[in-house]
Each structure stands twice: as C-alpha cells, then as structure tokens.
N, CA, C and O atoms as a DFTB+ gen file, in Angstrom:
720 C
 N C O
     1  1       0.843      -1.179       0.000
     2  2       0.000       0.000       0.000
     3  2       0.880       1.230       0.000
     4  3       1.330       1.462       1.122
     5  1       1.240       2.055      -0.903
     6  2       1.539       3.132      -1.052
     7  2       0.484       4.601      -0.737
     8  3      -0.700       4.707      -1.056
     9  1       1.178       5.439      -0.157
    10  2       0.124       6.741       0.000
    11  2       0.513       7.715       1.013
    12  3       0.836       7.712       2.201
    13  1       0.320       8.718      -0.129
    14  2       0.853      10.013       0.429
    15  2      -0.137      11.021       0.967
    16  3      -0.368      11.776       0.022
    17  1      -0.852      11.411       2.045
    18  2      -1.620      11.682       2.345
    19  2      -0.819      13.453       2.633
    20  3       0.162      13.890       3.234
    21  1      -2.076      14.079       1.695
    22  2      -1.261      15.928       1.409
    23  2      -1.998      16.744       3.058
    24  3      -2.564      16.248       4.032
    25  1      -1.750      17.672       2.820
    26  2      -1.175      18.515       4.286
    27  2      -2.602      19.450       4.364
    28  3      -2.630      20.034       5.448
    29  1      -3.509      19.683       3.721
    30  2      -4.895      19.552       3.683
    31  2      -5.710      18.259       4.590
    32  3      -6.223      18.611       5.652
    33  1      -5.799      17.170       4.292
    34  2      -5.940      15.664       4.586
    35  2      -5.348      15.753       6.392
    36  3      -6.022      14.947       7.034
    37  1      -4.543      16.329       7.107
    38  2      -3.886      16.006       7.872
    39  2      -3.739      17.431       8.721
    40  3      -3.048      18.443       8.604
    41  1      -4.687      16.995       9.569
    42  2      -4.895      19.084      10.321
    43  2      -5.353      18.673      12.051
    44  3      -5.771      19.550      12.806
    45  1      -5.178      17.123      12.520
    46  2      -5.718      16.774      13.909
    47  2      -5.168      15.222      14.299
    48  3      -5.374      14.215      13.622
    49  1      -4.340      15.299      15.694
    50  2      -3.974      14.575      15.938
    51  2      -5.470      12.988      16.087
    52  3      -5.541      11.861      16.577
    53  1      -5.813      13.356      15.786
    54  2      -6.833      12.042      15.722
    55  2      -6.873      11.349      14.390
    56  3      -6.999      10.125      14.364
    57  1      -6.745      12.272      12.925
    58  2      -6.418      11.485      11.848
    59  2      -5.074      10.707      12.018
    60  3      -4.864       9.629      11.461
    61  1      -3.989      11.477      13.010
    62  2      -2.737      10.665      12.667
    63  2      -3.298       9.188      13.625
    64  3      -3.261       8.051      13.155
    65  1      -3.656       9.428      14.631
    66  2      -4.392       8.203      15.522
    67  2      -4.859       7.353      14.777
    68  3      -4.714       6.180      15.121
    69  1      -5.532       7.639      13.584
    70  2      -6.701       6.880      13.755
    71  2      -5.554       5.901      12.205
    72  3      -5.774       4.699      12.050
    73  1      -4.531       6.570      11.322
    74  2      -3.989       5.765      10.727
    75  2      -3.223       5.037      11.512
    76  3      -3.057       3.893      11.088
    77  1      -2.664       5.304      12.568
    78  2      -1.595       4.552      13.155
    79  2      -2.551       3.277      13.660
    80  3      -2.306       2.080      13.509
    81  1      -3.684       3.869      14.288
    82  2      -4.719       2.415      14.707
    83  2      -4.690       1.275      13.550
    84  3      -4.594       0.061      13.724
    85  1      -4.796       1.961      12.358
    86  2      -5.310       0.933      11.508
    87  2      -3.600       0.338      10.891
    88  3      -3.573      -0.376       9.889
    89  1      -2.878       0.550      11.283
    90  2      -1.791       0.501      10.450
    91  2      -0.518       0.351      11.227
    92  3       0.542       0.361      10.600
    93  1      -0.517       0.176      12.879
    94  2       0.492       0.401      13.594
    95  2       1.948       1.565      13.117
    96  3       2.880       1.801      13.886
    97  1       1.861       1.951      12.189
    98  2       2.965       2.650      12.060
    99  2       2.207       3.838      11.101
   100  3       1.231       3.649      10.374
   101  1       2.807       4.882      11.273
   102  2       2.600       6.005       9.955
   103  2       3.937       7.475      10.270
   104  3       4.324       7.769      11.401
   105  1       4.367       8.105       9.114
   106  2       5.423       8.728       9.192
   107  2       4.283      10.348       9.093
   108  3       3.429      10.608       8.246
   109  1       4.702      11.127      10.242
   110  2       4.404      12.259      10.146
   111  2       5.399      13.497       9.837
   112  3       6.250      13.836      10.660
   113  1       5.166      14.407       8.099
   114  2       6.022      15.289       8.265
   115  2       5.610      16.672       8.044
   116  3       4.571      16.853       7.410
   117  1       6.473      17.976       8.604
   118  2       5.670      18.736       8.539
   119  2       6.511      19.910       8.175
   120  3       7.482      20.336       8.800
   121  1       5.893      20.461       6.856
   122  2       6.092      21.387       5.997
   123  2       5.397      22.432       5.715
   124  3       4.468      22.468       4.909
   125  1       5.841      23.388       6.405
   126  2       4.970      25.081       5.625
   127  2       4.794      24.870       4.198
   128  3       3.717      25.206       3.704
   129  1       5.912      24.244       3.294
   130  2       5.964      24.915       1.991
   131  2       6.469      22.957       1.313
   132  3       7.613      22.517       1.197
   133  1       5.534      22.435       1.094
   134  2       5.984      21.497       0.194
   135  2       6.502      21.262      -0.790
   136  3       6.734      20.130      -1.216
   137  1       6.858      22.634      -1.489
   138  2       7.782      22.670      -2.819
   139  2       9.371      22.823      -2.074
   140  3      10.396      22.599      -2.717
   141  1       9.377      23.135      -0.988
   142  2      10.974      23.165      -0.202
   143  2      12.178      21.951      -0.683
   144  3      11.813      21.031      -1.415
   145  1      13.107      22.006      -0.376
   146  2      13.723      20.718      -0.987
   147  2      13.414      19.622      -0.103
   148  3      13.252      18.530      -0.649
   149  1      13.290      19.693       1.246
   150  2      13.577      18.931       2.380
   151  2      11.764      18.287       1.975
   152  3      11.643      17.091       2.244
   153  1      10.362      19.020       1.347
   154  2       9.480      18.759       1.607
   155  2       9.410      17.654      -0.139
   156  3       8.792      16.613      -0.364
   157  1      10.174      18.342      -0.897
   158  2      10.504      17.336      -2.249
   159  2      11.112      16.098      -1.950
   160  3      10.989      15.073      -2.619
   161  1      11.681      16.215      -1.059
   162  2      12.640      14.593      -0.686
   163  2      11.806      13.771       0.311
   164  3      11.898      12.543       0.340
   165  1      11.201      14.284       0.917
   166  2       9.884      13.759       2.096
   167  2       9.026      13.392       0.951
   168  3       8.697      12.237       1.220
   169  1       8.461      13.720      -0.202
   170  2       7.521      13.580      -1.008
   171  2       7.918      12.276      -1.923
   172  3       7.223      11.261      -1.965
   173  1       9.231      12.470      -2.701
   174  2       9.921      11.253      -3.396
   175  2      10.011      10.201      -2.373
   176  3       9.731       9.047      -2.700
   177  1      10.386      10.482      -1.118
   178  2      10.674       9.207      -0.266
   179  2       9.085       8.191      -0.032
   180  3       9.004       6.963      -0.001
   181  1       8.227       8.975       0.072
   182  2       7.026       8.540      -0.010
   183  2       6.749       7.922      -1.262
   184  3       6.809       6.694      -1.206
   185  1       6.521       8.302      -2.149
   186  2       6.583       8.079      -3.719
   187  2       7.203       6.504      -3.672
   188  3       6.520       5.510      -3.916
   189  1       8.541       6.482      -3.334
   190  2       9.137       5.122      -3.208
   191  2       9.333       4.095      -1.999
   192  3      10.305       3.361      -1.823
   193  1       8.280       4.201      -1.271
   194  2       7.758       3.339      -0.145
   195  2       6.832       2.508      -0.287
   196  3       5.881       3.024      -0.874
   197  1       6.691       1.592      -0.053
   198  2       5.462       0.674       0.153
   199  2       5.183       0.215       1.516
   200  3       5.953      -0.013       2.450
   201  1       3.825       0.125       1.415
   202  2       3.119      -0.191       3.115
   203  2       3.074       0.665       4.446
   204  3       2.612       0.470       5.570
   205  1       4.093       2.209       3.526
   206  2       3.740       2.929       4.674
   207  2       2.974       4.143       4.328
   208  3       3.011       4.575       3.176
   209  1       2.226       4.765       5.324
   210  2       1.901       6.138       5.279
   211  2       2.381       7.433       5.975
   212  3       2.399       7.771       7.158
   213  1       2.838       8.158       4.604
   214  2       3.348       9.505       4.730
   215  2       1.930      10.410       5.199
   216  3       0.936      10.578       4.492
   217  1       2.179      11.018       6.823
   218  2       1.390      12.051       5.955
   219  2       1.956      13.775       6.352
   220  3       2.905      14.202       7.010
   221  1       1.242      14.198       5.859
   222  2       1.897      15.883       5.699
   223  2       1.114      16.500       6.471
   224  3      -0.098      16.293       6.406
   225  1       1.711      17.475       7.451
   226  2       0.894      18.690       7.926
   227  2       1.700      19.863       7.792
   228  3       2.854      19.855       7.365
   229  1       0.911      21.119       8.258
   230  2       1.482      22.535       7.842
   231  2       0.836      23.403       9.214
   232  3       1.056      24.577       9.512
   233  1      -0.083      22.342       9.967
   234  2      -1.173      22.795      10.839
   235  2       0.207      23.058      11.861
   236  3       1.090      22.208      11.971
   237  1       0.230      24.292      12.534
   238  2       0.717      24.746      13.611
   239  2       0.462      23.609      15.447
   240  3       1.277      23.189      16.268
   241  1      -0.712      23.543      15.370
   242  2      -1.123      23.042      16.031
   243  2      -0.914      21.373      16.234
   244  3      -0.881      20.829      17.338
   245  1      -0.792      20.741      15.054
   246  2      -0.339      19.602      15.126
   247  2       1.347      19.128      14.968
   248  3       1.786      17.978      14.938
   249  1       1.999      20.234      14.894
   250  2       3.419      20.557      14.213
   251  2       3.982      20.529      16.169
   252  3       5.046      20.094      16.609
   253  1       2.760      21.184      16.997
   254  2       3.559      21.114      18.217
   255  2       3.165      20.196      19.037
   256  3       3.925      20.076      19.998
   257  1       1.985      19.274      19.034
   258  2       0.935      18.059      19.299
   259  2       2.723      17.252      19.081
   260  3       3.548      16.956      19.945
   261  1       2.764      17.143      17.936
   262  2       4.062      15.948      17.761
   263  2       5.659      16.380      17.844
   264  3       6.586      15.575      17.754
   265  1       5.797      17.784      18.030
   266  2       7.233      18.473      18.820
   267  2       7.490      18.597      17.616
   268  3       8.319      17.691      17.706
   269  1       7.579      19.005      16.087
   270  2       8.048      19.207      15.156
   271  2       7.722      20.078      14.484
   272  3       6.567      20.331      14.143
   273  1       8.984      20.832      14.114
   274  2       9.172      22.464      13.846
   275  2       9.219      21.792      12.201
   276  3       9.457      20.674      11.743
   277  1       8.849      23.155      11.611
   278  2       8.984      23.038       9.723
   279  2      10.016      22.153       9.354
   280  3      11.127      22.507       9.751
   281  1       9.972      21.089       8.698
   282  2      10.511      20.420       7.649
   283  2      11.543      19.048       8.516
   284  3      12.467      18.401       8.024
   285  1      10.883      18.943      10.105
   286  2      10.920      17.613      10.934
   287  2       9.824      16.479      10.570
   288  3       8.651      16.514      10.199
   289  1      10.705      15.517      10.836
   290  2      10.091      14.041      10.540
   291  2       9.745      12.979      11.981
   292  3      10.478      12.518      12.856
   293  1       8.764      12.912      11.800
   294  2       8.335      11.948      13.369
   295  2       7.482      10.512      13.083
   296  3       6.299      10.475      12.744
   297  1       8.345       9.355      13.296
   298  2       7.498       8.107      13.142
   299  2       6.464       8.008      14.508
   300  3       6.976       8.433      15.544
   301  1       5.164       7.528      14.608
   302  2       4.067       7.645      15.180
   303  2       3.785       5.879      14.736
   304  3       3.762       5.312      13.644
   305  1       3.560       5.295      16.419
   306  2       3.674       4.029      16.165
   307  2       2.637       3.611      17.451
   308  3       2.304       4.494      18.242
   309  1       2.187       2.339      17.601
   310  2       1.635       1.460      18.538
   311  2       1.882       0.443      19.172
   312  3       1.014      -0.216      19.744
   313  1       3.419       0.098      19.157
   314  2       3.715      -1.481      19.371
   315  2       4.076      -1.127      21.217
   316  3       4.522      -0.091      21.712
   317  1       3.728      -2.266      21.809
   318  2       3.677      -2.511      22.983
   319  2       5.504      -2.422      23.719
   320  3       6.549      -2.978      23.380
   321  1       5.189      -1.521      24.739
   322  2       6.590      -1.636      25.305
   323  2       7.466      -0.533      24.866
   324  3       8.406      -0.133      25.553
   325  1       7.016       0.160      23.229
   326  2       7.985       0.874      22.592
   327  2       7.232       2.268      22.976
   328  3       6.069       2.509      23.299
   329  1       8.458       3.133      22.795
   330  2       8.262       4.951      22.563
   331  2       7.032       4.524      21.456
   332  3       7.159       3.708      20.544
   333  1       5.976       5.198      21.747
   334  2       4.722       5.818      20.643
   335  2       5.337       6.603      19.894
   336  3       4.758       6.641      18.808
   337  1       6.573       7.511      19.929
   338  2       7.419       8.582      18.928
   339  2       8.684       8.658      18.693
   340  3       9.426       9.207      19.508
   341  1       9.153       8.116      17.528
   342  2      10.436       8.647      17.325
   343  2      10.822       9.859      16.541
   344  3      10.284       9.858      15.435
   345  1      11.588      10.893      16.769
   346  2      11.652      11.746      16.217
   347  2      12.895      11.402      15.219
   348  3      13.819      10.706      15.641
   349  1      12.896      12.048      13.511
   350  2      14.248      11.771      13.272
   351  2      14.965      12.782      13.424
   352  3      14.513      13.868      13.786
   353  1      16.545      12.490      13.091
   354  2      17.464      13.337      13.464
   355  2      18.464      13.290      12.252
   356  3      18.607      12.312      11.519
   357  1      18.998      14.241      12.166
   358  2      20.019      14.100      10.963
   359  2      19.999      14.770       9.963
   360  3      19.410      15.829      10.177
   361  1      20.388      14.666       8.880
   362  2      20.342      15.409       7.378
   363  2      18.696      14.927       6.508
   364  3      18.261      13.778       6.591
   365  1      18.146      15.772       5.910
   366  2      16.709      15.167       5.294
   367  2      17.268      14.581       3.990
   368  3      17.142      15.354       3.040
   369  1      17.882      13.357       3.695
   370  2      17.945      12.896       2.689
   371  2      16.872      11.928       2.300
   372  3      16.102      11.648       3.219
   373  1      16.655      11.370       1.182
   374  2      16.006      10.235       0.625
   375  2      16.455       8.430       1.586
   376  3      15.759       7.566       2.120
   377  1      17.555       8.564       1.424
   378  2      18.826       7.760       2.102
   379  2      18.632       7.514       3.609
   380  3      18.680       6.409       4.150
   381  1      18.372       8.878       4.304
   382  2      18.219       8.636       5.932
   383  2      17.059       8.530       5.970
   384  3      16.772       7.880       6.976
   385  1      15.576       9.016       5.025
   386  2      14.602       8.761       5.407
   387  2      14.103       7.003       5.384
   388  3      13.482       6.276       6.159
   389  1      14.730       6.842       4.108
   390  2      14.763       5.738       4.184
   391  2      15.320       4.530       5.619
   392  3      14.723       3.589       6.141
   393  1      16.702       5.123       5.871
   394  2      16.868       3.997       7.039
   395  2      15.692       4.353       8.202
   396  3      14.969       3.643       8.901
   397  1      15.847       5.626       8.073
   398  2      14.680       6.127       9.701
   399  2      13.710       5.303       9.580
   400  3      13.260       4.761      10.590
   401  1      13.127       5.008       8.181
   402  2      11.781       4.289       8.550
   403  2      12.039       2.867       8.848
   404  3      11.205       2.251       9.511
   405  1      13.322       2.166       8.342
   406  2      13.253       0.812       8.567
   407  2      13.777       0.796       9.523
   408  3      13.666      -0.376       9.884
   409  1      14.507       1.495      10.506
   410  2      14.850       0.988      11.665
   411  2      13.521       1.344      13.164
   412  3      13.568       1.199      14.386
   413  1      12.571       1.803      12.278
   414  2      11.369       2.351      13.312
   415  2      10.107       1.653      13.056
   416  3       9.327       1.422      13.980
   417  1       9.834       1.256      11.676
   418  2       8.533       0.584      11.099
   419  2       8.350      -0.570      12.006
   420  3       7.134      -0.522      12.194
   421  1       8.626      -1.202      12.432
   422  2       8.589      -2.576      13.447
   423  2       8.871      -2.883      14.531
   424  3       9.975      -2.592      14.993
   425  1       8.094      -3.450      15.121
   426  2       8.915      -3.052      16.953
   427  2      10.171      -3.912      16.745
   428  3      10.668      -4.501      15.784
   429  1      10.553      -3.704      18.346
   430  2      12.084      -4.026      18.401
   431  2      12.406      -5.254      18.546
   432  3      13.533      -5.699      18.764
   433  1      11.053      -6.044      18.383
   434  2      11.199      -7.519      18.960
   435  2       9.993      -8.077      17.886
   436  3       8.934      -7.544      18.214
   437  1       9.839      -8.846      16.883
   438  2       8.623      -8.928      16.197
   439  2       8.571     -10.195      16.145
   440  3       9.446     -10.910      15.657
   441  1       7.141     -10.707      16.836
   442  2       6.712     -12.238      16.858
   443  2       6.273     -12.986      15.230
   444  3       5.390     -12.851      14.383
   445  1       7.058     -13.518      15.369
   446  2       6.622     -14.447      13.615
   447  2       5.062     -15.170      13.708
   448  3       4.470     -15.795      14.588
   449  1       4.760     -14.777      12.442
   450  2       3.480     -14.879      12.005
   451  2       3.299     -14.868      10.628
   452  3       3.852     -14.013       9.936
   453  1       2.492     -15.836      10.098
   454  2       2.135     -15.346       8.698
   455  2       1.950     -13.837       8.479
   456  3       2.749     -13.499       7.605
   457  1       1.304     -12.901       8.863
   458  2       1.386     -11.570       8.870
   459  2       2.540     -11.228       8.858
   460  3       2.705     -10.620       7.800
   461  1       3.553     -11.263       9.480
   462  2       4.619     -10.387      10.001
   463  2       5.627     -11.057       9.269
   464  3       6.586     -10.289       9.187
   465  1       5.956     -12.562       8.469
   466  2       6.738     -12.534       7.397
   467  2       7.164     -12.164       6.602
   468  3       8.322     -12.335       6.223
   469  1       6.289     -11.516       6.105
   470  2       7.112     -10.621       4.857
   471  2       7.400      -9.632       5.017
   472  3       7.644      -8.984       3.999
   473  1       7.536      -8.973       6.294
   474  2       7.667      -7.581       6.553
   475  2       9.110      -8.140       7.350
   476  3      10.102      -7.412       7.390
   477  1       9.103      -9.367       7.907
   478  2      10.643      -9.479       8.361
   479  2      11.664      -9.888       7.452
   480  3      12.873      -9.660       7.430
   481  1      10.678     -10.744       6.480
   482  2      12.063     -11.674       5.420
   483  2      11.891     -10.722       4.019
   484  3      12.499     -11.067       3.006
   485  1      11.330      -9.927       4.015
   486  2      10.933      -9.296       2.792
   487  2      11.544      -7.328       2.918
   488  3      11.620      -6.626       1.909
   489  1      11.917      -6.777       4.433
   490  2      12.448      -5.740       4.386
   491  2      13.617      -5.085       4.063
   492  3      14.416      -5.847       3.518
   493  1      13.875      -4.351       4.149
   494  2      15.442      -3.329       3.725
   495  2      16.657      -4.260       4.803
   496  3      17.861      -4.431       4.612
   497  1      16.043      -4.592       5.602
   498  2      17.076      -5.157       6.849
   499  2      17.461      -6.722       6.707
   500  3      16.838      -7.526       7.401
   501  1      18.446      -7.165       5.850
   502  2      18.168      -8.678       5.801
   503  2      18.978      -9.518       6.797
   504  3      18.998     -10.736       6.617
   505  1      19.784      -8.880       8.037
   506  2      19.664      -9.745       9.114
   507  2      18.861      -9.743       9.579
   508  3      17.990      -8.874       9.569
   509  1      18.912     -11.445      10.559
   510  2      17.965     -11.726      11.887
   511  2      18.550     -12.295      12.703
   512  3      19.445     -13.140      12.686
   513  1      17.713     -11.526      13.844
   514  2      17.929     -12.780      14.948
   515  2      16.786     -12.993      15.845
   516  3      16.049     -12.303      16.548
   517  1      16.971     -14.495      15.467
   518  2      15.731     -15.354      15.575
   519  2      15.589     -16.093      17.622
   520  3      16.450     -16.723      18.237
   521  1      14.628     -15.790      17.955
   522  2      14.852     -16.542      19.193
   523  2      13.195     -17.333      18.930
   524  3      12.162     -16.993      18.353
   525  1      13.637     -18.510      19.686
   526  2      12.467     -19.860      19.743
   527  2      12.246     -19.941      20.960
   528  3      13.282     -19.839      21.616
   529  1      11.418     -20.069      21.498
   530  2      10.989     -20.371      22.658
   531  2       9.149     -20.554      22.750
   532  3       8.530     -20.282      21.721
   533  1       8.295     -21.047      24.085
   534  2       7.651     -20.821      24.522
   535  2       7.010     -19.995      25.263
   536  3       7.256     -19.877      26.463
   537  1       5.458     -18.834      24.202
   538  2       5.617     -18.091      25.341
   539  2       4.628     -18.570      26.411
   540  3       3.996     -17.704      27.017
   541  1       4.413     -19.976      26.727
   542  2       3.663     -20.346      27.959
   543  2       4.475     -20.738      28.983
   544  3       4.183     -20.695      30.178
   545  1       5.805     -21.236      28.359
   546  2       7.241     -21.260      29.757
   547  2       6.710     -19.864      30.670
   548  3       6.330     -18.721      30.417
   549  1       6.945     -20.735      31.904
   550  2       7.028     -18.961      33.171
   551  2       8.276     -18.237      32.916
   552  3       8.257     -17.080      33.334
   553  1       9.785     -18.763      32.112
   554  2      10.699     -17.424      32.403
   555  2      10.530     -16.745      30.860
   556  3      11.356     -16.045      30.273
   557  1       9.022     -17.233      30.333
   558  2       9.202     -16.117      28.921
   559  2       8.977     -14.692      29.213
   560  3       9.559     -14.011      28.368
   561  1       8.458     -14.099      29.943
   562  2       8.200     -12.517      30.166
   563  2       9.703     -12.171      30.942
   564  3       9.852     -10.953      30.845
   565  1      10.769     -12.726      31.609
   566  2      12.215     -12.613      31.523
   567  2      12.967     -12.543      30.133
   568  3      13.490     -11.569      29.592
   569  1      12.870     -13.887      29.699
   570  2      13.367     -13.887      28.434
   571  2      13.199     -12.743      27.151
   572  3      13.962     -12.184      26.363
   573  1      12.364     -12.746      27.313
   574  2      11.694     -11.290      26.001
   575  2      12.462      -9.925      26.864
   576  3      13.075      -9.264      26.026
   577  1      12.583      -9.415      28.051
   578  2      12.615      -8.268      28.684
   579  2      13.897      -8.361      28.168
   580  3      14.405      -7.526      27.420
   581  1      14.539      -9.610      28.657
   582  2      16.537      -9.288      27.779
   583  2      16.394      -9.219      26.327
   584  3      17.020      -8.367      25.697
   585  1      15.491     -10.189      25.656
   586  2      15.844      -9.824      24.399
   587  2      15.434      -8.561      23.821
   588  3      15.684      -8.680      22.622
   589  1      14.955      -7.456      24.021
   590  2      14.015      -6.515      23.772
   591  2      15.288      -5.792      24.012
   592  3      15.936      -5.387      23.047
   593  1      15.834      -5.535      25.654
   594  2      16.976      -5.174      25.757
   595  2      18.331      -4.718      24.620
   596  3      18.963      -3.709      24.306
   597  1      18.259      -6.523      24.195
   598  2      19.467      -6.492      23.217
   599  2      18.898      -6.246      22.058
   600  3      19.855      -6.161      21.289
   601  1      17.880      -6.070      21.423
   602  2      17.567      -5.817      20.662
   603  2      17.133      -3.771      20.483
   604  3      17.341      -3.096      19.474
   605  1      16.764      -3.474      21.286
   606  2      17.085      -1.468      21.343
   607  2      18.770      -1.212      21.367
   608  3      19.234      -0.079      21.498
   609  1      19.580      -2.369      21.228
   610  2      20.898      -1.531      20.897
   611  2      21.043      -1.880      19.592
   612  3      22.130      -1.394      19.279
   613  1      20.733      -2.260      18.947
   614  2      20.654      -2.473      17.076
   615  2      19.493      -2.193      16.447
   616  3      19.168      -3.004      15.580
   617  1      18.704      -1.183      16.658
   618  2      18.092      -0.467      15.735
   619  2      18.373      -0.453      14.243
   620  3      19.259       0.295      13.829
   621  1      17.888      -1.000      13.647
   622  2      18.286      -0.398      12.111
   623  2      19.158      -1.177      11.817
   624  3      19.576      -0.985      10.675
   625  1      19.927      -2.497      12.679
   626  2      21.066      -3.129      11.883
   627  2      20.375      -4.235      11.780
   628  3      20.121      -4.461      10.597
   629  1      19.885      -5.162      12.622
   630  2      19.165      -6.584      12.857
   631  2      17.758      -6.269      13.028
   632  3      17.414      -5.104      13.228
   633  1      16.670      -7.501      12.947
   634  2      15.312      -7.619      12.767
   635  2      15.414      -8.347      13.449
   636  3      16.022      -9.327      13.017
   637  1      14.968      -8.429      14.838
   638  2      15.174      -9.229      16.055
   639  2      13.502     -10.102      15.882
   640  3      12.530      -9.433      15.530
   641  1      13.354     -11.639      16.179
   642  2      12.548     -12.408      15.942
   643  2      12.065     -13.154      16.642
   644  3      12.734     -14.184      16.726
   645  1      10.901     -13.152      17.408
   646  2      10.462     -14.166      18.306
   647  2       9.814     -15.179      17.650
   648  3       8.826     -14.932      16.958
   649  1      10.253     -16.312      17.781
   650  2       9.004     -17.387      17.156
   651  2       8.590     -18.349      18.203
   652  3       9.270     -19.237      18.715
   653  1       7.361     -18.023      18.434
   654  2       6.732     -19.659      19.379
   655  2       6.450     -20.825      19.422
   656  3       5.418     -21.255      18.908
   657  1       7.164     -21.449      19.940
   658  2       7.112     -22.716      19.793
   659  2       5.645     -23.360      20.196
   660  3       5.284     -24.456      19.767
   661  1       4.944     -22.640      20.966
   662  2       4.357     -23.436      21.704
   663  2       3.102     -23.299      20.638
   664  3       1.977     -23.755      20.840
   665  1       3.523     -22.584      19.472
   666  2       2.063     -22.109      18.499
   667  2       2.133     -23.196      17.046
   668  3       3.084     -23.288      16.270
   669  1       0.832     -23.940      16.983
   670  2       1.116     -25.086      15.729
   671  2       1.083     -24.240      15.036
   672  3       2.077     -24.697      14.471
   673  1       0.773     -22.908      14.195
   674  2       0.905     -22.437      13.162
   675  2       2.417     -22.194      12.809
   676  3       2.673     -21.991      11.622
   677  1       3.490     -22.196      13.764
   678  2       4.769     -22.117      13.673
   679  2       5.163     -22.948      13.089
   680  3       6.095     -22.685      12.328
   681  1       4.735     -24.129      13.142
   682  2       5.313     -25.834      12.700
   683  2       6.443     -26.297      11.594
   684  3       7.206     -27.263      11.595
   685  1       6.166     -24.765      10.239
   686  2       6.994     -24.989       9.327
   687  2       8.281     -24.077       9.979
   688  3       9.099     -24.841      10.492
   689  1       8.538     -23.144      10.054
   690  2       9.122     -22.714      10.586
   691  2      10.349     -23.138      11.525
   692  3      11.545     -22.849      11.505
   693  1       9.371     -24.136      12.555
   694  2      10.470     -24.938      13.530
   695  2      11.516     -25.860      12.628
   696  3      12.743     -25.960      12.606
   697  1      10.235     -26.598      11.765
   698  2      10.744     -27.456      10.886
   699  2      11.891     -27.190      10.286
   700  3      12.889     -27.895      10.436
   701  1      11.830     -25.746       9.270
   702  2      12.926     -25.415       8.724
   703  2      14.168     -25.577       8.957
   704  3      14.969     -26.243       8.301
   705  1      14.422     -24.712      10.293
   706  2      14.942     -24.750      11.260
   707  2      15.688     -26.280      12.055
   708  3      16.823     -26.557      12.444
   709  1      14.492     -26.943      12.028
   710  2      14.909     -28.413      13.044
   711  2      14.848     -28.246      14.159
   712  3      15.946     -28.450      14.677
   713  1      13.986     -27.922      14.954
   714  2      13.433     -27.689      16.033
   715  2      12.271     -28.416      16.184
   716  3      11.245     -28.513      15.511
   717  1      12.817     -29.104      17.640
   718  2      11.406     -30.216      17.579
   719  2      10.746     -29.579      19.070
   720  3       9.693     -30.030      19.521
C-alpha cells in the first residue's frame, strides 16, 4: 500500500491516531511549503515506499501536538513496550529517510506470524535474529525483557525475531529450522 496523504488531509492529531490504529505505524512530516527541498525529498521518499503512510501537515497546532518544527520528521507508532514517537534526526535525505523508517517501522522484537513474514524476510534489513521459545514457559516474560533489551541496541542493523514454539501455526518454521 503506497500513499501520500497531502497537508490539507492532515490538520488533527486524531487522523494521525486513527492511521496509526489501523496501520500500527505512519510517518508524520511537517512542511509550511511542500515545494521546499527537504518537503521534495519527504515527497519522493514517499513516492518510493510501500506499506507505509506519509502524511503531511502545515497545521501549527499539530506541528507542536508531535514536537516538530517546519521540515521535521516523526514516526508515530503502537507497538507494545515501545516509545509511541520517534523523532528523526540528521540530514533530510532520501537515504536517511529511508533507514529512519526501517529501523522504526517494526517493533524491536517482532513475533513471527504469517502476517509479520514478509515484513521481516521481505524488508530493507536482511539480518535476523531469531529466538524460539515458549511463550507459555514462566521465564518467557524474563526472556523477552533481555531480548528486547538487546535488541534497542541495534536499531536499524538486525530484525530481532520471536518465534513460538508453543504455536502449531509455527510448525513450518520450527521445521525449517529443526526444532522439535
């Protein structure tokens, strides 16, 4: 799903809500003047994204709702455990927007699922690291707290992976693997 949602479209923190509801992730940026260069490279970067949503504001009011002054970029997210906001930082290239979003589009720990396959084996990021376990074992809510851990110090380098064992839809997976 591609889509660039223009700066008209995007004037109340409840539209950005209500995409992030439907979509766990959406990139908010915000431009007085969308012909700017920084608002042309926010626009192409969108242009060449899939599955996420750009959207644009100019609204004053929502520019300080999400702490971002003219021609700042803020990922707006829902995953459990994580910052709801990352702000980016850096030079506005095509290049950094790009990593910003893949090291933010997914939480820091993502449980395998038919859903969530192709967004792990199919992204910009082609390491993993895969952990197996049960989450009906009692030391799994330990186990995840370290891996979550080690996984917020590699942002953007590894796609950190929970898979459950204890779930038959996993079955090929283990298999692959050899995990009985």
């Amino acid at each position: 799903r591609r889509r660039l949602v223009t700066h008209e479209d995007c004037v109340t923190k409840e539209e950005v809500d209500a995409e992030v509801a439907s979509a766990h992730f959406a990139v908010v940026g915000a431009f007085k003047d969308r012909a700017s260069a920084a608002g042309a490279i926010y626009t192409a970067a969108a242009s060449d994204t899939d599955g996420v949503a750009f959207l644009v504001t100019d609204n004053d009011d929502l520019m300080k709702e999400f702490g971002l002054e003219d021609g700042g970029v803020v990922a707006v997210r829902d995953f459990a455990d994580e910052e709801p906001r990352v702000a980016m930082e850096g030079d506005m290239t095509a290049e950094a927007i790009g990593t910003f979003i893949s090291a933010n589009r997914l939480p820091s720990v993502v449980e395998f699922s038919d859903e969530t396959a192709p967004m792990i084996f199919g992204g910009d990021i082609k390491s993993h690291f895969l952990v197996f376990g049960d989450s009906g074992h009692e030391a799994h809510a330990d186990m995840m707290a370290v891996f979550r851990k080690v996984a917020k110090g590699n942002p953007g380098k590894l796609v950190h992976v929970f898979v459950d064992s204890g779930k038959a839809d996993n079955g090929r997976i283990l298999e692959f693997f050899g995990i009985k």
